[in-house]
C-alpha positions, 0 to 999 in steps of 0.5 A, a space after each residue: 613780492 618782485 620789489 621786495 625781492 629786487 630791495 633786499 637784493 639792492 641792499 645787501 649788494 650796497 652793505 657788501 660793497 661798503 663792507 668791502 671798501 672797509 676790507 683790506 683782505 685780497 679777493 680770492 683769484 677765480 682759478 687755483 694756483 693763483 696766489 691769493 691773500 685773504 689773511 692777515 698773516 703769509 700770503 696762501 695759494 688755494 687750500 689742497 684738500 688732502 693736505 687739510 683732510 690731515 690737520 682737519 682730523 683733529 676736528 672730528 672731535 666736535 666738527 665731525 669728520 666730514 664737517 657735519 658737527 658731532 656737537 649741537 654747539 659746534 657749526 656745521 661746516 661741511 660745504 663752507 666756502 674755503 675762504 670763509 673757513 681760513 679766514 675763521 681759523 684766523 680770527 680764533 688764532 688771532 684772538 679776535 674771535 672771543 665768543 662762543 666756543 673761542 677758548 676751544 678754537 684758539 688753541 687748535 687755530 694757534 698751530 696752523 699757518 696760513 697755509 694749513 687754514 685754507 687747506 683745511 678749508 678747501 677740506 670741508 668745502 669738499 665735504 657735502 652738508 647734512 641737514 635738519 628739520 625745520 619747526 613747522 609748529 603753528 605760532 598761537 599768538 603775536 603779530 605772526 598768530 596763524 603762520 607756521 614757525 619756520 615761514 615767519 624765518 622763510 619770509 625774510 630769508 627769501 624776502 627781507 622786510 623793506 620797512 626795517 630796510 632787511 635784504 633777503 639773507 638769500 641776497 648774500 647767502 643764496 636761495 639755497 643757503 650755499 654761502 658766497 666764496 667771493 666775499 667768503 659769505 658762510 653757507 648756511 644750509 643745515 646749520 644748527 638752529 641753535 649755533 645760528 641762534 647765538 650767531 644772530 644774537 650776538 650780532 644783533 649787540 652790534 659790538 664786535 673785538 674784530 680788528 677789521 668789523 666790516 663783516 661783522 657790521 653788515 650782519 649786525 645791520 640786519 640783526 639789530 631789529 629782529 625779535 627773538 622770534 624772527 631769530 629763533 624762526 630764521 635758525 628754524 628755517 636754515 637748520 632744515 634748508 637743503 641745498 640743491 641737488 647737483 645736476 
């Protein structure tokens, strides 16, 4: 299991680094108010959450009104890393992000400025996320007959699969799920199982209308063998995985 963990983490630092070679996106400064620049568009200092709290209001619609989604299609983004949030906000702006609930996003993402993006980021990064629970219903048939639904997910977010050259999800978002500011890996603890779901899938097509695909390719690189039931056990796991108490 110790080599199993120590190749998922070797691999997801390689894939991370490729991807951030292929990025042109500043890294986010270690302390506000440090300029930085992770957007394609003004130069934005760190979010100020009060300020975002304003122009997050109208997000409650969907997102809730502390980024714990009020709709089963809608993320949960309660506890995203800021960046990871701005950065999003830009793809819908920018038209580049075209799945799922795009059409919906554009139009609100359209009237923000950079500046606004990490503002409501550093809301939602302020706001603590809810969570699941995870399907422990005993699979009957396959090649994971016996274990229960959500250890098949467990399995390869805590340990990858070496064979298929899968790093532990957990290299990259953590043993908690709480995501990575740096890179502006999103958190996934909580997530809805199905908004995962479609998030992986789309992925696992390895095409992508992202101007800038390192990212995107990282993920689709994991993705692209995993079965349907990996998937679905993978959101399962997620959708009940808490993050950590604060001490």
């Amino acid at each position: 299991m110790r080599l199993v963990h120590a190749f998922a983490g070797l691999a997801c630092l390689a894939l991370a680094a490729v991807a951030y070679a292929q990025s042109t996106a500043i890294p986010a400064p270690d302390a506000a108010p440090v300029q930085a620049a992770p957007l394609t568009e003004a130069p934005a200092h760190w979010g100020d959450a009060k300020a975002g709290q304003a122009k997050a209001a109208i997000c409650a619609a969907c997102h809730g009104l502390d980024g714990n989604a009020m709709q089963q299609n809608a993320p949960r983004i309660a506890g995203m890393p800021e960046r990871y949030i701005a950065d999003q906000l830009q793809l819908f702006k920018n038209g580049q992000r075209t799945t799922g609930l795009a059409a919906v996003m554009a139009p609100f993402a359209s009237i923000l400025s950079a500046q606004d993006m990490r503002n409501v980021g550093a809301w939602f990064a302020s706001q603590k996320s809810g969570a699941g629970i995870a399907d422990d219903s005993v699979i009957a048939s396959g090649p994971n007959k016996g274990m229960k639904f959500y250890e098949v997910g467990e399995r390869l977010f805590r340990g990858g699969d070496a064979s298929r050259g899968i790093p532990a999800c957990m290299a990259c978002h953590g043993a908690t799920g709480v995501g990575n500011p740096g890179p502006a890996y999103p958190a996934l603890h909580g997530q809805d199982a199905a908004y995962v779901t479609r998030r992986l899938e789309e992925y696992r097509t390895g095409t992508t209308t992202y101007a800038n695909p390192a990212h995107f390719n990282l993920m689709a690189s994991v993705a692209k063998t995993l079965t349907d039931e990996e998937i679905h056990a993978l959101s399962s796991y997620v959708q009940g995985l808490h993050a950590r108490t604060a001490q």
